[in-house]
N, CA, C and O atoms as a printed pandas DataFrame, in Angstrom:
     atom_number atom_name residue_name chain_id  residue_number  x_coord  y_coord  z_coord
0              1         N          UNK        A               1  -60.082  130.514  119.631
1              2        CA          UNK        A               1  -59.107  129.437  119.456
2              3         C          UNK        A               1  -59.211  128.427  120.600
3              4         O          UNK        A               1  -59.107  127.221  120.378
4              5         N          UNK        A               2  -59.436  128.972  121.943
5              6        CA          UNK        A               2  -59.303  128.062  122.853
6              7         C          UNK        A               2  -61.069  127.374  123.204
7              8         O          UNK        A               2  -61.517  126.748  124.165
8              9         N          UNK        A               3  -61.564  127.760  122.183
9             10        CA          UNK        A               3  -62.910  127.217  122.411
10            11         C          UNK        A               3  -62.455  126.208  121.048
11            12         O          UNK        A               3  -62.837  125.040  120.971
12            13         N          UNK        A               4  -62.182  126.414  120.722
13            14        CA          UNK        A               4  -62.160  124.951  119.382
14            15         C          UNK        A               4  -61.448  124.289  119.841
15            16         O          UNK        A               4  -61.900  123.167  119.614
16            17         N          UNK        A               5  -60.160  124.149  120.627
17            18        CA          UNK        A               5  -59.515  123.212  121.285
18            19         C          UNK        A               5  -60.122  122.431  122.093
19            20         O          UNK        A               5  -60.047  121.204  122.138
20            21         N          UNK        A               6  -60.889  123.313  122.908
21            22        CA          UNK        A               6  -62.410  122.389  123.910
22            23         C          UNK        A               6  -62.819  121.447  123.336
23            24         O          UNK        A               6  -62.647  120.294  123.731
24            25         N          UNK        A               7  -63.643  121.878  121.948
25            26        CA          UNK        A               7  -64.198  121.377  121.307
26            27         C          UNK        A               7  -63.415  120.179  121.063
27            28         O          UNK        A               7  -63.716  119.325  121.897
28            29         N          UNK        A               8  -62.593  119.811  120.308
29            30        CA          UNK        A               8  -61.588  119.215  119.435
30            31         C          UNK        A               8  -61.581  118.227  120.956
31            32         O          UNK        A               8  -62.314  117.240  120.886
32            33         N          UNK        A               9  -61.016  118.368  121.955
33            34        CA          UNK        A               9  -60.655  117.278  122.816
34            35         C          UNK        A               9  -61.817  116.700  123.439
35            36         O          UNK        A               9  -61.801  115.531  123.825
36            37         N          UNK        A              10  -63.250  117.758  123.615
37            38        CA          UNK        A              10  -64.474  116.785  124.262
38            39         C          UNK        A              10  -64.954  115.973  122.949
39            40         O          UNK        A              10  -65.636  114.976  123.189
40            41         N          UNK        A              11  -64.662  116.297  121.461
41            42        CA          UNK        A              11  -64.981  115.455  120.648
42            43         C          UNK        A              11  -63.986  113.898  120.310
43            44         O          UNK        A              11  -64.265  112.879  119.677
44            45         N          UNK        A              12  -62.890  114.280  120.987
45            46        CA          UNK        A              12  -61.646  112.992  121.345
46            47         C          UNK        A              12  -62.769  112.045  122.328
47            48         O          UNK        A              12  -63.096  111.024  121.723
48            49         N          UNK        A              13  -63.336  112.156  123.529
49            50        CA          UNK        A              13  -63.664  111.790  124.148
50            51         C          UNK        A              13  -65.142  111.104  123.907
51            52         O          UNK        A              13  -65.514  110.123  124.551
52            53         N          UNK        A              14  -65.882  111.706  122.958
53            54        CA          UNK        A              14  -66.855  111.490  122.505
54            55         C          UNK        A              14  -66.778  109.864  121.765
55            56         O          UNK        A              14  -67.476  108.864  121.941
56            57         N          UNK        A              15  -65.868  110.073  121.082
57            58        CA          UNK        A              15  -64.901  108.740  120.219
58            59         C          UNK        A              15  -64.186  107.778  121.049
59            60         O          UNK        A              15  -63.691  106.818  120.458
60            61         N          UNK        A              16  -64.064  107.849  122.124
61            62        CA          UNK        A              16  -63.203  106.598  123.022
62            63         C          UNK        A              16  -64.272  107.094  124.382
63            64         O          UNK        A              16  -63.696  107.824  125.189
64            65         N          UNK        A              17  -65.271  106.877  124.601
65            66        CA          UNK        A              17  -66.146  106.931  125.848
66            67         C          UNK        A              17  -65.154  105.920  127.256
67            68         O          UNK        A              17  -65.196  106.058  128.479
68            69         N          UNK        A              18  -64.476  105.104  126.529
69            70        CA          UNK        A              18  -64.034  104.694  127.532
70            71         C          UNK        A              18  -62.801  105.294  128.856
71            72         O          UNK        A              18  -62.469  104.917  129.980
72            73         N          UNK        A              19  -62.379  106.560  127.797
73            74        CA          UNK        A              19  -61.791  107.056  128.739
74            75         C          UNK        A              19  -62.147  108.376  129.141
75            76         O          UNK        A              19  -62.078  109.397  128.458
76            77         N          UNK        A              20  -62.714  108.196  130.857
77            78        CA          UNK        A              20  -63.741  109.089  131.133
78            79         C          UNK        A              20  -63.494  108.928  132.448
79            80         O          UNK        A              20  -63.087  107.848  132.878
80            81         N          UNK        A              21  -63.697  109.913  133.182
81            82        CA          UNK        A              21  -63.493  110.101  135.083
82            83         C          UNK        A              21  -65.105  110.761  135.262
83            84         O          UNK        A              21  -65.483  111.836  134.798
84            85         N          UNK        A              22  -65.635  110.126  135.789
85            86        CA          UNK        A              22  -67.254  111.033  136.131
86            87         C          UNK        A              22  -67.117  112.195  136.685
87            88         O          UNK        A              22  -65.965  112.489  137.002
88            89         N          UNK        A              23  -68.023  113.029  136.923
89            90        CA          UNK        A              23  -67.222  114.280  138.027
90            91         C          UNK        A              23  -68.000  113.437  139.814
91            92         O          UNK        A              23  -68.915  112.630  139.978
92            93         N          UNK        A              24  -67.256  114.004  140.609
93            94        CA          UNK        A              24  -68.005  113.674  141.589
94            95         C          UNK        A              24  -69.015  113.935  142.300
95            96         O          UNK        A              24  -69.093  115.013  142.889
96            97         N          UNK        A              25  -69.896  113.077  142.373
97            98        CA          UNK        A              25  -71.172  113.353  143.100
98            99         C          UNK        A              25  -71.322  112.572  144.612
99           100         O          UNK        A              25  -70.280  112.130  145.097
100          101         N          UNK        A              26  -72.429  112.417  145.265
101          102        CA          UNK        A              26  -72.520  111.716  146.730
102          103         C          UNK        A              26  -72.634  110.695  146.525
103          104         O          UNK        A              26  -73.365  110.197  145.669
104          105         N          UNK        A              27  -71.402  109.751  147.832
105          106        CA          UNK        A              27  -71.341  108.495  147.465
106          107         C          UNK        A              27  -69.747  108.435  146.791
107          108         O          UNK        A              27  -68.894  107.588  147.055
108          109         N          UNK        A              28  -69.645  109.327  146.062
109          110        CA          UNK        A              28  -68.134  109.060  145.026
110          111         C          UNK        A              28  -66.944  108.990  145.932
111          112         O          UNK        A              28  -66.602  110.110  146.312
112          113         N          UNK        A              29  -66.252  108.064  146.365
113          114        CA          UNK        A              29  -64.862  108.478  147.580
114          115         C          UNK        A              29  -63.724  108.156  146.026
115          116         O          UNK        A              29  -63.784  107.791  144.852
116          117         N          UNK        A              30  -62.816  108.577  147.017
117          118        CA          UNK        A              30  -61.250  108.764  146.363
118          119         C          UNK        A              30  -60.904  107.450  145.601
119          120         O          UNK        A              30  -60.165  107.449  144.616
120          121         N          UNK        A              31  -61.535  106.233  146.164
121          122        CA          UNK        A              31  -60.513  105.328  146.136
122          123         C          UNK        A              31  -61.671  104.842  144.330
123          124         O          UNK        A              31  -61.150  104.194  143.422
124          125         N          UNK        A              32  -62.801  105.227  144.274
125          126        CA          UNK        A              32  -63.307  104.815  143.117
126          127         C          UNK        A              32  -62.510  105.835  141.813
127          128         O          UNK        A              32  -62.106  105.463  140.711
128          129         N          UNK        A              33  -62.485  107.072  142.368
129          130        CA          UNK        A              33  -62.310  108.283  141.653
130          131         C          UNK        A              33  -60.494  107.867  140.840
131          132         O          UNK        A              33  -60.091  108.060  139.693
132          133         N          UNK        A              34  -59.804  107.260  142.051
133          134        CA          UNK        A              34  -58.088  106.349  141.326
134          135         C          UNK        A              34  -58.689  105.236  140.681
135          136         O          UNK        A              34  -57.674  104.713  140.222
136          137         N          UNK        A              35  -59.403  104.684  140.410
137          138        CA          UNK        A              35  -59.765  103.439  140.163
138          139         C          UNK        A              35  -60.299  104.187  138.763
139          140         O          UNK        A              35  -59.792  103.756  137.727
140          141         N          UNK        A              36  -61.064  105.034  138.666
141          142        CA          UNK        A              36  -61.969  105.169  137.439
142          143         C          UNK        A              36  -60.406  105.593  136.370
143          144         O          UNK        A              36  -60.116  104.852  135.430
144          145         N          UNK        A              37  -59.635  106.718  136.669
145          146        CA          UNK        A              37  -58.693  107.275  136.538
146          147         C          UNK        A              37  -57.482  106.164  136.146
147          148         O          UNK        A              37  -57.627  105.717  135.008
148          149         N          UNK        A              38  -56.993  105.943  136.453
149          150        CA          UNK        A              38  -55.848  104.492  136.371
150          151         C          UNK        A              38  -56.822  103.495  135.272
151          152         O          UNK        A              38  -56.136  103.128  134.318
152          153         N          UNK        A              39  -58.089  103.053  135.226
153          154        CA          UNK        A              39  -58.449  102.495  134.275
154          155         C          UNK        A              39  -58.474  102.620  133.063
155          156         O          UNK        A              39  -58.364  101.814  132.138
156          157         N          UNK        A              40  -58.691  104.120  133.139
157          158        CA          UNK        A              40  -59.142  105.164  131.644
158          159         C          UNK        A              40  -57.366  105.218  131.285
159          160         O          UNK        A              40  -56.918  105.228  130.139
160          161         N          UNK        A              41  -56.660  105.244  132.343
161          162        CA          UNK        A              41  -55.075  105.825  131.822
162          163         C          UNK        A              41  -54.293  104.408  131.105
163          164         O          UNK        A              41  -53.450  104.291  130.215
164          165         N          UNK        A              42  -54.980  103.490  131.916
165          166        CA          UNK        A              42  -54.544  101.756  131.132
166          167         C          UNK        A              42  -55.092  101.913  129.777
167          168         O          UNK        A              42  -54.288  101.693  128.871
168          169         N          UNK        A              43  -56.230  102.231  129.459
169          170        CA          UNK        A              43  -56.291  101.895  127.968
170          171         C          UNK        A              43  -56.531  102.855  127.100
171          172         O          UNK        A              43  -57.056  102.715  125.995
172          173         N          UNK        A              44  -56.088  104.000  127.672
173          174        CA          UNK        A              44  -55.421  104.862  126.652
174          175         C          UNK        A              44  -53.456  104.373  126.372
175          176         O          UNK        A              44  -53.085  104.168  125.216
176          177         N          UNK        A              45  -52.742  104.290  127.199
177          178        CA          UNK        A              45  -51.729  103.176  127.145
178          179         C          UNK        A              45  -52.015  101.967  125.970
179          180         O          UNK        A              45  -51.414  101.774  124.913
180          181         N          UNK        A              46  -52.851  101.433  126.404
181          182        CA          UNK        A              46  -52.891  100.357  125.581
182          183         C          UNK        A              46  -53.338  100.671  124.419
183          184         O          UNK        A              46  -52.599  100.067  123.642
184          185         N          UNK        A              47  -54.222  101.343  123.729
185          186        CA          UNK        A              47  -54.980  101.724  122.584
186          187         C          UNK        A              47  -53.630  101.923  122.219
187          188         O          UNK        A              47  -53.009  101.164  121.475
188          189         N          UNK        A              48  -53.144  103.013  122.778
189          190        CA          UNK        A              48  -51.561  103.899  122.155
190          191         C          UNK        A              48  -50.517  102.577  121.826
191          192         O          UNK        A              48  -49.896  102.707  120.771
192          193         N          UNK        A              49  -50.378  101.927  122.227
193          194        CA          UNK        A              49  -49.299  100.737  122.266
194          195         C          UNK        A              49  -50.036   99.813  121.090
195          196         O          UNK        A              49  -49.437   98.742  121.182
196          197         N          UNK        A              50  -50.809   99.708  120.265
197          198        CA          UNK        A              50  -51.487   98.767  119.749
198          199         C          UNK        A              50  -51.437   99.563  118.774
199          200         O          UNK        A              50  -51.389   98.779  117.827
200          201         N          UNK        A              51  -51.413  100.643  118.325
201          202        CA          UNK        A              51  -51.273  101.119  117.262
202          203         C          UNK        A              51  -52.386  102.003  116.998
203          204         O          UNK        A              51  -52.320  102.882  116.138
204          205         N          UNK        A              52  -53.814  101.712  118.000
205          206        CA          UNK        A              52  -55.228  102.511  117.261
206          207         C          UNK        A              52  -55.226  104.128  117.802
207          208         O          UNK        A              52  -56.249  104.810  117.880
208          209         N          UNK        A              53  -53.628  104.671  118.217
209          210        CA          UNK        A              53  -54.033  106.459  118.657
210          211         C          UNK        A              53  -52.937  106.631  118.426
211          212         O          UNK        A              53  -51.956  105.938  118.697
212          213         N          UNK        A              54  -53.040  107.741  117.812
213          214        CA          UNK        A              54  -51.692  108.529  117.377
214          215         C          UNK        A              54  -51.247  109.121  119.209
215          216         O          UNK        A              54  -52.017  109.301  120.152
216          217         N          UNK        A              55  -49.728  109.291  119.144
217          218        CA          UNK        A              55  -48.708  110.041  119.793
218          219         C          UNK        A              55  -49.713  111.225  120.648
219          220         O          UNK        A              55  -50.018  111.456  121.819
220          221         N          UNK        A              56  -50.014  111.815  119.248
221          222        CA          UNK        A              56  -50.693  113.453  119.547
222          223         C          UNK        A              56  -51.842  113.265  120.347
223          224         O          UNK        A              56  -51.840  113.798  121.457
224          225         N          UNK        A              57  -52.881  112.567  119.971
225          226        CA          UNK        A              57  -53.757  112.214  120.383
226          227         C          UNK        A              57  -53.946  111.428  121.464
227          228         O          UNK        A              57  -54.962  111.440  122.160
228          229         N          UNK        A              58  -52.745  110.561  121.668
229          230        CA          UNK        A              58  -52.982  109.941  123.164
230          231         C          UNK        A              58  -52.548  111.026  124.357
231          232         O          UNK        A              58  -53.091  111.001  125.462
232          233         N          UNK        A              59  -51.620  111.874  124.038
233          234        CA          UNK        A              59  -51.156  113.323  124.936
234          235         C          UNK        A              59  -52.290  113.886  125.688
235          236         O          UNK        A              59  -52.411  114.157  126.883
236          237         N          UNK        A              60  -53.344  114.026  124.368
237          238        CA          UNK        A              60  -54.121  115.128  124.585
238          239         C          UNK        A              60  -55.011  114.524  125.762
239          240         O          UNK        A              60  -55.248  115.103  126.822
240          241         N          UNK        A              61  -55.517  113.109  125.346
241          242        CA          UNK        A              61  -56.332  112.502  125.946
242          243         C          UNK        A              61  -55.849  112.182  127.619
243          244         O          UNK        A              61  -56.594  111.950  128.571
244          245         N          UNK        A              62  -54.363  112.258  127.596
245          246        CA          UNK        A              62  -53.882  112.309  129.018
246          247         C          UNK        A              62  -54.275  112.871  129.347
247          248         O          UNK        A              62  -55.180  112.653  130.152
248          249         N          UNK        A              63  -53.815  114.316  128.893
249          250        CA          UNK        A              63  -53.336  115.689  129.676
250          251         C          UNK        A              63  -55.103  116.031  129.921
251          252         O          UNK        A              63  -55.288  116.914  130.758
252          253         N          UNK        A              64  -56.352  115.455  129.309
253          254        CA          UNK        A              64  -57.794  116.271  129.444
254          255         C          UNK        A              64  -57.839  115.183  130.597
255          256         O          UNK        A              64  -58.243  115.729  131.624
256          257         N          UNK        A              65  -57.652  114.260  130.732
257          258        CA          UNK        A              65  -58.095  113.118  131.889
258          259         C          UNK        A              65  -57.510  113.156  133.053
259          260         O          UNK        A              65  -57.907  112.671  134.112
260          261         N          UNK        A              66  -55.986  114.097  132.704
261          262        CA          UNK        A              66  -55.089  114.509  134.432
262          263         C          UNK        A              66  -56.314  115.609  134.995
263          264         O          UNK        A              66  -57.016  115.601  136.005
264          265         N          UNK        A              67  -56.214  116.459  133.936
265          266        CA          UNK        A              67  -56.851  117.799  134.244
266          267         C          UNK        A              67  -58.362  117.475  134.937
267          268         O          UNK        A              67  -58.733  118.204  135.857
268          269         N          UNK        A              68  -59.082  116.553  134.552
269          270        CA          UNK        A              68  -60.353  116.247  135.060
270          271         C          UNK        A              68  -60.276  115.554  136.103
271          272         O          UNK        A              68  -61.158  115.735  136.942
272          273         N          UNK        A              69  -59.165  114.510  136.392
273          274        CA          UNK        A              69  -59.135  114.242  137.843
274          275         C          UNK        A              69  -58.671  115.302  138.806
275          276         O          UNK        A              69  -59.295  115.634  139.814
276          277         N          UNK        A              70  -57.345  115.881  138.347
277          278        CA          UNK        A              70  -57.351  117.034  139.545
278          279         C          UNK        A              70  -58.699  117.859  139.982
279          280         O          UNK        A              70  -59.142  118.050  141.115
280          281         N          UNK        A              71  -59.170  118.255  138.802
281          282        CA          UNK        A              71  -60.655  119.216  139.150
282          283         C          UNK        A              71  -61.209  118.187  140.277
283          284         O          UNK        A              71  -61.442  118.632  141.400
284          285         N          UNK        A              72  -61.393  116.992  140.024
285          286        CA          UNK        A              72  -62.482  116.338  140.774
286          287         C          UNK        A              72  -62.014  116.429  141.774
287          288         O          UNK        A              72  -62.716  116.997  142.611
288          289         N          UNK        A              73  -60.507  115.901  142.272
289          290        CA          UNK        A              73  -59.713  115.725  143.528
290          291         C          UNK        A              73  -60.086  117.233  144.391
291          292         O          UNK        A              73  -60.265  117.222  145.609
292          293         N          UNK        A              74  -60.158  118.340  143.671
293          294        CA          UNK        A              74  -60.042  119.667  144.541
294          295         C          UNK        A              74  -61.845  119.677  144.773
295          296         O          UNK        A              74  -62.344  119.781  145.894
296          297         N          UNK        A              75  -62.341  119.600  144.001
297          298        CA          UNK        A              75  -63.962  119.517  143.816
298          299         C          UNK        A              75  -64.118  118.019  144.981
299          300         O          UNK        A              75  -65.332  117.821  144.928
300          301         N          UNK        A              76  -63.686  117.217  145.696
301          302        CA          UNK        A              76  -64.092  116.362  146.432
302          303         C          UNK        A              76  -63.236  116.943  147.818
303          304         O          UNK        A              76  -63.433  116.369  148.889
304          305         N          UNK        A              77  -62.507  117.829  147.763
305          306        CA          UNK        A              77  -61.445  117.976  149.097
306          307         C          UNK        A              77  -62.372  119.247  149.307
307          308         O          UNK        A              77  -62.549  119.207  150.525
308          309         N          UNK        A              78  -63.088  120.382  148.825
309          310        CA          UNK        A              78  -63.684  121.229  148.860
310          311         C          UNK        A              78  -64.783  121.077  149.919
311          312         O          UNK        A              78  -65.592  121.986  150.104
C-alpha cells in the first residue's frame, strides 16, 4: 500500500515537473535550496487558486515537497 502511494505522488510530480526541490549536491547552499522551495510552493498555490489542481492533490504535492526539503535541510546540515 505504501509503495503505491510512492508511486501515485512521484507520478503527481512527473505531471507538474515544475514543482521540484533538487536534492543537494556541491555548490547547493541554503539560500538556493528556500528559493527552489518557495518557488515550487508559489505555483502549486497558484495552479491550486486557478482552478488546474484539485484540493487533494495540491495537499499531497505540499506535504511530498515539505518532506523533500526537510530531507535536504538535514542531508545539507549533516
Amino acid at each position: 500500500m505504501e509503495k503505491s502511494i510512492s508511486n501515485y505522488i512521484n507520478s503527481l510530480f512527473e505531471n507538474y515537473e515544475d514543482f521540484y526541490i533538487p536534492s543537494p549536491h556541491r555548490g547547493y547552499n541554503l539560500d538556493e535550496m528556500d528559493n527552489d522551495f518557495f518557488k515550487s510552493l508559489s505555483k502549486i498555490i497558484e495552479f491550486r487558486e486557478s482552478g488546474n489542481l484539485s484540493s487533494q492533490t495540491s495537499r499531497r504535492l505540499i506535504t511530498h515537497l515539505m518532506a523533500d526539503y526537510i530531507r535536504n535541510l538535514v542531508i545539507e546540515r549533516l
